[in-house]
N, C-alpha and C positions, 0 to 999 in steps of 0.2 A: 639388745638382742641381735643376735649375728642373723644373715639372711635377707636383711631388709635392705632393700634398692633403689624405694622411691623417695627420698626425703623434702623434709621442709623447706622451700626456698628461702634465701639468706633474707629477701626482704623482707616476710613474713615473719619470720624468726625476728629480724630487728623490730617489728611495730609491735610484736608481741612481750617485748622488752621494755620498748618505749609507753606501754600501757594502752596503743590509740588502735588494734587489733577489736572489732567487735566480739562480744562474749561468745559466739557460736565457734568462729573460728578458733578464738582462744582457747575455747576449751577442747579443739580438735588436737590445738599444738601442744598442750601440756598432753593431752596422752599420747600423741606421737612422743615425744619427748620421753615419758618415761619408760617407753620401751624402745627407745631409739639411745645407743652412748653417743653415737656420731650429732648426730642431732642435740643430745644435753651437752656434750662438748663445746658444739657452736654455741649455741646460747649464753654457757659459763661466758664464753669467749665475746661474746655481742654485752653480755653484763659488763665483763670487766673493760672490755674499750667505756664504755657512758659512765662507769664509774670513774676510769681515767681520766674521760672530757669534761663532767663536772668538777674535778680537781683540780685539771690543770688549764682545761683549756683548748688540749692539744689535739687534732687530728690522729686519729689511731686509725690505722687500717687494719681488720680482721683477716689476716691472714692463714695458710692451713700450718705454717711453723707454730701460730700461736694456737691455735685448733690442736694440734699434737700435743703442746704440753698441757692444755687445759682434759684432753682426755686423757693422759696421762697420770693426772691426778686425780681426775674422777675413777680410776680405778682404785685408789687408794682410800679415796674418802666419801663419796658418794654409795650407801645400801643401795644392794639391788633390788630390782624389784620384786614383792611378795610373788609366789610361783605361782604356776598359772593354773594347774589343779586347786590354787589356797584360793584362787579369787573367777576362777572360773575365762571365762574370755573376754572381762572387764578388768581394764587398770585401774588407778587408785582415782584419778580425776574423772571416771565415769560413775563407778562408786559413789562419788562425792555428789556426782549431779543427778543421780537416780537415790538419794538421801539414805543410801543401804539397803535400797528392796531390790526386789525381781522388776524388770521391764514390764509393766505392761503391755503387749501386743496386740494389736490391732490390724487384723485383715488387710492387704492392700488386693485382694483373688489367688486366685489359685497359687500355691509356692511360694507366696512374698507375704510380712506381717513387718510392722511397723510400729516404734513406740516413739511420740514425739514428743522431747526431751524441755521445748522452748519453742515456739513461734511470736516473734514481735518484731518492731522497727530496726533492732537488729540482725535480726534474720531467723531463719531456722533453724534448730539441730534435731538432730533424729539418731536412733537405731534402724537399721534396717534388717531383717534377717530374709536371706534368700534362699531357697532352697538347692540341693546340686543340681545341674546342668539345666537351672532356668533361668529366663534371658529377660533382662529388663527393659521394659519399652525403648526402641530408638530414640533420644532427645539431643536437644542441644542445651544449649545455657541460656539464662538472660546476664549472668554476671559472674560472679565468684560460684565454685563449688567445692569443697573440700571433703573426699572419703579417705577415713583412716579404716583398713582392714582388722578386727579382733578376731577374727576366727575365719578358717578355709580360705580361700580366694577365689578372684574373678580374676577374668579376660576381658580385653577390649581392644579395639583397634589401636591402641597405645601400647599395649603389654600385659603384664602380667600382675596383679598383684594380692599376694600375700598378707600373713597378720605381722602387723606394723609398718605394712607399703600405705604411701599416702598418696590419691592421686588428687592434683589442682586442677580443676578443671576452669576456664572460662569462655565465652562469646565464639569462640574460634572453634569450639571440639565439639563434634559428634559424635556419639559412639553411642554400641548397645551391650552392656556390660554382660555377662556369661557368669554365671557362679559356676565354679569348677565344680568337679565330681571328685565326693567324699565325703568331707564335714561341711555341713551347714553353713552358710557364708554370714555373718554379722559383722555391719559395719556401722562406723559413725559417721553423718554424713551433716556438714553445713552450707548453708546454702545463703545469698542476700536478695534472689531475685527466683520467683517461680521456674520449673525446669519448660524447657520448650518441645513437645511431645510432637512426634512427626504422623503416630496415626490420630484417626479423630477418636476413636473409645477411650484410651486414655485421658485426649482433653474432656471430652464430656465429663470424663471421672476426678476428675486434677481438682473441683471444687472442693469437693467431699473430702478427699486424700489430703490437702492443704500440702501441697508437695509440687 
């Protein structure tokens, strides 16, 4: 999908290759991925070095020469994705993990509702849907965060992001995210560590929310 800015970092893309990627994130990057070519490019490309290095042995560096030709053929031979009228604002790996139904959602107050996807030892996933121009509590992180944007976008002291912007968030970032004005903001979002909320109503509420 043309348009999109924020992509998967290379490490993550590698762990998610190498299988040692927990299932929350994992399943952040398959559907970044299938609406990302730049993003399935690298990956073909992180495939086929570890295919390499179990053959031979050798040292491969992933480079963007080999990035070029690997999306070069994913033009050729990789289907696109089902449209996005045919599947609404869910890719095929959300789909997959919502077993074919509608999201359940669940209230987070006023403009924000919530359906969560997984919560265990490896972490959280969720849908979020936000409503336009309301703003998500100030927090910070206690670890990894990962939002892929499916529908409208936000703002944040970082930028901008759109459907199929991903943003990484960990330990270092603050921010209080803004759902743009228009469509309805849903996102996927995984977490490994509780968010860290800067007023106290939110934490009071954080038990309940499991968020």
């Amino acid at each position: 999908m043309s348009g999109i800015r924020h992509h998967i970092p290379e490490a993550l893309l590698a762990s998610y290759v190498a299988g040692s990627l927990p299932k929350p994130f994992a399943l952040v990057v398959a559907a970044h991925v299938s609406l990302c070519e730049t993003c399935r490019a690298s990956l073909a490309a992180h495939e086929a070095v570890g295919g390499a290095l179990l053959a031979d042995f050798e040292p491969i560096e992933v480079g963007d020469a080999l990035r070029d030709r690997v999306l070069a053929q994913l033009d050729d031979e990789v289907a696109p994705e089902p449209s996005y009228a045919a599947q609404g604002p869910f890719p095929a790996p959300v789909v997959e993990a919502l077993a074919g139904k509608a999201p359940k959602w669940r209230s987070l107050g006023p403009g924000a509702k919530q359906c969560i996807l997984s919560d265990d030892d490896q972490g959280s996933l969720r849908l979020l849907q936000i409503n336009p121009g309301m703003a998500m509590p100030d927090h910070g992180h206690g670890g990894l965060e990962m939002t892929l944007v499916l529908q409208g976008a936000f703002c944040d002291e970082t930028g901008r992001f759109g459907r199929g912007d991903c943003e990484v968030a960990d330990d270092d970032l603050e921010h209080t995210p803004i759902a743009e004005a228009g469509e309805v903001c849903i996102c996927l979002a995984a977490a490994d560590a509780p968010l860290k909320f800067n007023s106290l109503v939110p934490r009071l509420l954080q038990p309940f929310f499991r968020i």
